[in-house]
C-alpha positions as CSV (number, residue, x, y, z in Angstrom):
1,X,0.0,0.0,0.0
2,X,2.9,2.5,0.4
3,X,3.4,2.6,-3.5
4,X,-0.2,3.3,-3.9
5,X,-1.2,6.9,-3.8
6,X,-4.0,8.6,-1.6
7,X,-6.7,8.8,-4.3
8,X,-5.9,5.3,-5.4
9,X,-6.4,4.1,-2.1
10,X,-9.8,6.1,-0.9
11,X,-10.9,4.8,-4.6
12,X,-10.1,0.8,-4.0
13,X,-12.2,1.5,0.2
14,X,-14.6,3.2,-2.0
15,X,-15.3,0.2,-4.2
16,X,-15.0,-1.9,-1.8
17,X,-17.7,-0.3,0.4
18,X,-20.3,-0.3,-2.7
19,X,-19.8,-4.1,-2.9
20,X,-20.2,-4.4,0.9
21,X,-23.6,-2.9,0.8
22,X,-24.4,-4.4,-2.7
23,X,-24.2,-7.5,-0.8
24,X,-26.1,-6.9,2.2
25,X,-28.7,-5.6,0.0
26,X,-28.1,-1.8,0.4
27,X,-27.6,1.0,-1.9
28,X,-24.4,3.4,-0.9
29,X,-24.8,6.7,-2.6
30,X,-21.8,9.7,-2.2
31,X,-22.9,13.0,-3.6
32,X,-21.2,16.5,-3.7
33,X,-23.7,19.1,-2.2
34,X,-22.8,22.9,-2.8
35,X,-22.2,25.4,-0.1
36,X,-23.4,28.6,0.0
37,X,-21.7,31.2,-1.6
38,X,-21.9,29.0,-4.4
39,X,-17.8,29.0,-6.2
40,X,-15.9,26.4,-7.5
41,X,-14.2,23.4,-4.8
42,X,-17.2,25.0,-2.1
43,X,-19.1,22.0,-1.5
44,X,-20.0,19.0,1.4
45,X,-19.6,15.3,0.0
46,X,-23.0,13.4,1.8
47,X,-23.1,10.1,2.4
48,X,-26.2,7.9,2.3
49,X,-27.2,4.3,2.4
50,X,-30.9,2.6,2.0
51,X,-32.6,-0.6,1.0
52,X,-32.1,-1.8,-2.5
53,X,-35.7,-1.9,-4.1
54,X,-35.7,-5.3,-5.0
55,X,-37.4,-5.7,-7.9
56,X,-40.4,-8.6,-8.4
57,X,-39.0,-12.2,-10.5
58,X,-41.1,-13.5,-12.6
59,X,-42.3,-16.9,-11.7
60,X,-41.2,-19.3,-13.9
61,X,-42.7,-22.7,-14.4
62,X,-40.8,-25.4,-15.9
63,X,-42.4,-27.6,-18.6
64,X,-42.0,-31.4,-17.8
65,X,-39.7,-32.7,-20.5
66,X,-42.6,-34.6,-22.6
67,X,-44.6,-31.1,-22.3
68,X,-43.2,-29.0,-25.0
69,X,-46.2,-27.0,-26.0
70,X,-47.8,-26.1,-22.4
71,X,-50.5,-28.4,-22.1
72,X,-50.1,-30.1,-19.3
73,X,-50.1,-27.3,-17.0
């Protein structure tokens, strides 16, 4: 890690954060928020994390194998 330099490093804990929450079903979001007088570099960096919507699967129903058309359902 000593080779690596500061953004590099905040960027690999950054990635690595968004997987941690992908897999606990979360969403991680980092904005920039400007600051009042509003000038370039004057902004807050927010940090927020919610559920994942999880989003309905359709149900799938498997033909038997001598059912190619449907009918037996």
């Amino acid at each position: 890690m000593a080779d690596e330099t500061n953004r590099e490093v905040i960027l690999r804990r950054a990635v690595a954060l968004v997987e941690l929450a992908r897999e606990c079903g979360m969403v991680l979001t980092i904005e920039t928020k400007p600051r009042q007088p509003l000038m370039m570099g004057f902004y807050d960096m927010e940090v927020s994390v919610r559920p994942a919507r999880v989003l309905d699967t359709p149900k799938v129903k498997h033909l038997p194998s001598n059912d190619a058309e449907g009918g037996g359902l």
